[in-house]
C-alpha atoms as a printed R data frame, in Angstrom:
    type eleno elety resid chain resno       x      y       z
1   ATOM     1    CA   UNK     A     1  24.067 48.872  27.379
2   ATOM     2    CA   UNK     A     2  22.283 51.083  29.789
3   ATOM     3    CA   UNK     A     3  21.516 53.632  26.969
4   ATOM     4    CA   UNK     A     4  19.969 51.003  24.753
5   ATOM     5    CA   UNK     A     5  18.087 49.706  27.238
6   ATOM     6    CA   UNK     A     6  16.828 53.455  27.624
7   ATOM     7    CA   UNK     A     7  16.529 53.717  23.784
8   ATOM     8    CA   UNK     A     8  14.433 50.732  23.384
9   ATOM     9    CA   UNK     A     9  11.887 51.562  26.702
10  ATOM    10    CA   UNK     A    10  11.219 55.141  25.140
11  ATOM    11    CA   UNK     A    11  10.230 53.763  21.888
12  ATOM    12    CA   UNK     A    12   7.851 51.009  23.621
13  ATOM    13    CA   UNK     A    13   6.181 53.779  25.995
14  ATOM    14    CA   UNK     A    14   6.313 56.025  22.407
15  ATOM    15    CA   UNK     A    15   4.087 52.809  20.567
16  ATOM    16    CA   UNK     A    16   1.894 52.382  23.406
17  ATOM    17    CA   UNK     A    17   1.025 56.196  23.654
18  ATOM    18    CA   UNK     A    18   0.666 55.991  19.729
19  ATOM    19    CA   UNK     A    19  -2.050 52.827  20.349
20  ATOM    20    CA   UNK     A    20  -4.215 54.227  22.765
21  ATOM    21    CA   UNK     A    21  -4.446 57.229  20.777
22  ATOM    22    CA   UNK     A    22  -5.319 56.068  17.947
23  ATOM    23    CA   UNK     A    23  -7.643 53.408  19.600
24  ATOM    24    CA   UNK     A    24  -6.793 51.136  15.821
25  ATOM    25    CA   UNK     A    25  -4.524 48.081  16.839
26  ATOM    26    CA   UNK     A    26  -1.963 50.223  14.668
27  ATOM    27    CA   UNK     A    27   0.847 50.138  17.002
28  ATOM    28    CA   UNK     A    28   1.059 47.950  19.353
29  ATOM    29    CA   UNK     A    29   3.020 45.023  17.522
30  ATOM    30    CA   UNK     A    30   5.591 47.624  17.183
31  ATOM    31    CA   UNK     A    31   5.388 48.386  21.204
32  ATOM    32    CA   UNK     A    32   5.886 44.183  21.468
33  ATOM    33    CA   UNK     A    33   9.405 44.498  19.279
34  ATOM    34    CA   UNK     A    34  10.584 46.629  21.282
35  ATOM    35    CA   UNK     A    35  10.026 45.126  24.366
36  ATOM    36    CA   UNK     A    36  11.657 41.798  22.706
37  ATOM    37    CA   UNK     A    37  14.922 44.345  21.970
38  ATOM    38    CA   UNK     A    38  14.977 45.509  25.652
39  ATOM    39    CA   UNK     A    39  14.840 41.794  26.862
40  ATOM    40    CA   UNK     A    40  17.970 41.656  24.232
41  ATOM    41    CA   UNK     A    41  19.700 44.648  25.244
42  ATOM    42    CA   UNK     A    42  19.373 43.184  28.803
43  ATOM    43    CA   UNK     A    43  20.735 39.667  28.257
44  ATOM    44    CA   UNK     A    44  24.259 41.852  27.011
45  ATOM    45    CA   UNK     A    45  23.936 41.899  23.446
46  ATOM    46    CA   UNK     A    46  24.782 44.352  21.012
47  ATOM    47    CA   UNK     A    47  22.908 46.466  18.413
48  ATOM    48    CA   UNK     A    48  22.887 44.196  15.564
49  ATOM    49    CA   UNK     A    49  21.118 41.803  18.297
50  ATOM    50    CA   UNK     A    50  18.465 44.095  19.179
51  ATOM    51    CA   UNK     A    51  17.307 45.225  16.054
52  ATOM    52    CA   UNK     A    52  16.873 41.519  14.719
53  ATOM    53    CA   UNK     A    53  14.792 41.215  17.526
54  ATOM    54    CA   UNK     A    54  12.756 44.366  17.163
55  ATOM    55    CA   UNK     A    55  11.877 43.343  13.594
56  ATOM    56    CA   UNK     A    56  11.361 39.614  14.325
57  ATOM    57    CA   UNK     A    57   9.239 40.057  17.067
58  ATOM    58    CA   UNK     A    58   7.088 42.671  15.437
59  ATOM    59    CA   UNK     A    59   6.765 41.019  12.098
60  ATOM    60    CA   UNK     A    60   5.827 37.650  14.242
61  ATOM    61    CA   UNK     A    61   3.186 40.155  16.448
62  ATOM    62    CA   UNK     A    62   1.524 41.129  13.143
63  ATOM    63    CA   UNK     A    63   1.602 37.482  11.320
64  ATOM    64    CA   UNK     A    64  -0.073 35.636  14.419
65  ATOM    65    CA   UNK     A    65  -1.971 38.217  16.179
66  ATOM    66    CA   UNK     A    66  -3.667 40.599  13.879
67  ATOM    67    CA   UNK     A    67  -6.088 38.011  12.982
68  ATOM    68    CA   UNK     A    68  -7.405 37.352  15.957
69  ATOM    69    CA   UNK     A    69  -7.685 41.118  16.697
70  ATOM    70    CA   UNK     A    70  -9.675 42.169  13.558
71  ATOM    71    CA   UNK     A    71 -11.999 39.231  14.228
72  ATOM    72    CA   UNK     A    72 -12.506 39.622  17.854
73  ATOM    73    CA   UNK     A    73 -11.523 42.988  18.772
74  ATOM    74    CA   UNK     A    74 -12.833 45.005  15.999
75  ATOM    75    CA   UNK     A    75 -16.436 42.611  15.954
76  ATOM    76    CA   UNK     A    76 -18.261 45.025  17.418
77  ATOM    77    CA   UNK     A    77 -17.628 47.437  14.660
78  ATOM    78    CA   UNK     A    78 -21.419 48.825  12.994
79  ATOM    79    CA   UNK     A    79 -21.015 49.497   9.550
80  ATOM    80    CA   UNK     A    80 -23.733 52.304   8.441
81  ATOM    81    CA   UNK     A    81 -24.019 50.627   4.589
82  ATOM    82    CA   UNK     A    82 -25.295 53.840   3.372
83  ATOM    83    CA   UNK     A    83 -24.041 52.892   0.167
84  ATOM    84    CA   UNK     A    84 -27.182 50.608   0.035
85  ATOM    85    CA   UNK     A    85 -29.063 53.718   0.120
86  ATOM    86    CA   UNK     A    86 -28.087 54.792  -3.414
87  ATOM    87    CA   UNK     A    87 -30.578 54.014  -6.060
88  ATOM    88    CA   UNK     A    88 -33.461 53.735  -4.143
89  ATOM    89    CA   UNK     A    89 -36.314 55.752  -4.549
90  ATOM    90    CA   UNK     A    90 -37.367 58.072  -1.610
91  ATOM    91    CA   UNK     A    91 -40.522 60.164  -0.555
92  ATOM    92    CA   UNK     A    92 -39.283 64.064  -0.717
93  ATOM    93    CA   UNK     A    93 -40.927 65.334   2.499
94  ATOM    94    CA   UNK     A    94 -39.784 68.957   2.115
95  ATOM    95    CA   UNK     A    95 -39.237 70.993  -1.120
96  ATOM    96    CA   UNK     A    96 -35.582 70.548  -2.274
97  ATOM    97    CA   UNK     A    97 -34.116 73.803  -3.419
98  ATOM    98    CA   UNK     A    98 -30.550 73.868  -3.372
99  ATOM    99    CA   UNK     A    99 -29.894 77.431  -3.761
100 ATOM   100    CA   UNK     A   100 -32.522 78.319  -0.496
101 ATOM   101    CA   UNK     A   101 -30.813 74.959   1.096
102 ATOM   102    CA   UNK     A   102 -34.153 73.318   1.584
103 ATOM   103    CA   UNK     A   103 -35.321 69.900   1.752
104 ATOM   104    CA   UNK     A   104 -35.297 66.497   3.025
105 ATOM   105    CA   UNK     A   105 -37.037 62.961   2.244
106 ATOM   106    CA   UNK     A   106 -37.707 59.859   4.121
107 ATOM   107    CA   UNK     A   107 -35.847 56.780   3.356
108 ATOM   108    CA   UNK     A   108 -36.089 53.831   5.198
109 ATOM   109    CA   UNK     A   109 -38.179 55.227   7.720
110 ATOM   110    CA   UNK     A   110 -35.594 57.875   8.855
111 ATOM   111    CA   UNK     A   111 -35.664 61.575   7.171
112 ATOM   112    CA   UNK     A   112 -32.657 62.218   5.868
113 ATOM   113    CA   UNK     A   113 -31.594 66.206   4.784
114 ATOM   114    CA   UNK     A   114 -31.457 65.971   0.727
115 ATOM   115    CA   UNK     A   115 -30.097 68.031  -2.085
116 ATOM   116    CA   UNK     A   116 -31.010 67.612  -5.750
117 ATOM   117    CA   UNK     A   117 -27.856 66.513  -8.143
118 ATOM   118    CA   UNK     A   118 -29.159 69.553 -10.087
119 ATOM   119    CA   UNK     A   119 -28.595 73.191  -8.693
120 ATOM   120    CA   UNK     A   120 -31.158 74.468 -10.734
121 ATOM   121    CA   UNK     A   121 -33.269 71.674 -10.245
122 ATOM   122    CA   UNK     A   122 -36.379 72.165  -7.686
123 ATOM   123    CA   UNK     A   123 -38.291 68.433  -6.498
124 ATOM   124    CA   UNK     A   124 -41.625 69.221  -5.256
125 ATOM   125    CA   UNK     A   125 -42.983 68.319  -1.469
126 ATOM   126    CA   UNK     A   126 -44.306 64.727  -1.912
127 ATOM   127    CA   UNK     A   127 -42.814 63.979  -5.567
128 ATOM   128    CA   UNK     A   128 -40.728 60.764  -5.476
129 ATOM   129    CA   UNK     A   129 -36.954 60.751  -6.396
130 ATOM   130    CA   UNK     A   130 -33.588 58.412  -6.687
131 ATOM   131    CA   UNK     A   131 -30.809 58.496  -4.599
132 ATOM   132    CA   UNK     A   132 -27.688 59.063  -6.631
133 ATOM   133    CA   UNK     A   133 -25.205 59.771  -3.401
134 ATOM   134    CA   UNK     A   134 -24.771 59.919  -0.117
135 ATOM   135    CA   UNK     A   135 -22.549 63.667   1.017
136 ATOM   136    CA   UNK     A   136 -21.933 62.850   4.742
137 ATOM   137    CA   UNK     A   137 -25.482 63.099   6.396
138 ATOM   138    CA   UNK     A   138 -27.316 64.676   3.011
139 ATOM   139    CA   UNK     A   139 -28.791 62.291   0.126
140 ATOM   140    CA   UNK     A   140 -28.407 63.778  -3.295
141 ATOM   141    CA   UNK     A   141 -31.398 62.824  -5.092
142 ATOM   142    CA   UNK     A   142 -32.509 63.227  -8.660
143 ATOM   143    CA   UNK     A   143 -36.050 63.466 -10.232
144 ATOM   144    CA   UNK     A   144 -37.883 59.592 -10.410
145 ATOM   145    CA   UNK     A   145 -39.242 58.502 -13.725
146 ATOM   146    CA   UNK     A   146 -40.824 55.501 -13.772
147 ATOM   147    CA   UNK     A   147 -40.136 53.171 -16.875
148 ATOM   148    CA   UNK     A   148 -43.116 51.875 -18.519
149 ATOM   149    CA   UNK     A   149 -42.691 48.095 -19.556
């Protein structure tokens, strides 16, 4: 019994390092089971006992608590919605050449480094463009027509 007991603390200390690691709520329902198979292992039952209760109490961790600690916990999450960003039409404040790795353009008020979707393409200081992506911190941008109606 003594080496289960052992068994079963390791792995909750092992989930608990895992969950402040990762900082993600991935863990810790897992950390929970296997406290609920130590309290097992302690009472004097065997094996079969403890990993019944390992899985129980994790699954009923997940089911009841997760929840509550996506809306709560996790609230204070910022999304960036830079995916808003894409089809809008920007300002180009500096010359984008992609082969000197030049330019940048305001959108939204904030200047943004920008590339054109084109290599060989050059957009002019002050010409207006569309965003057609967003590469990490860079806007790709292609030339703006406007449509005549």
């Amino acid at each position: 019994m003594e080496k289960e007991m052992l068994v079963w603390l390791g792995l909750m200390v092992l989930f608990i390092v895992v969950e402040i690691a990762t900082v993600g709520l991935t863990a810790i329902w897992l950390a929970g089971g296997a406290l609920g198979a130590l309290i097992v292992s302690a009472a004097g039952l065997g094996p079969g006992w403890q990993i019944a209760a390992f899985i129980i109490v994790s699954l009923l961790l997940l089911v009841f608590t997760r929840p509550f600690a996506k809306k709560y916990i996790n609230a204070h999450h910022v999304k960036t919605n830079y995916e808003e960003l894409i089809g809008e039409v920007v300002k180009v404040t500096e010359t984008v050449d992609n082969l000197e790795q030049t330019g940048s353009a305001v959108a939204r008020g904030m200047e943004w480094t920008a590339r054109s979707e084109d290599n060989g393409e050059k957009l002019p200081e002050g010409s207006l463009a569309q965003v057609v992506a967003v590469s990490g911190v860079k806007l790709i941008l292609k030339r703006y027509e406007e449509v005549e109606k």
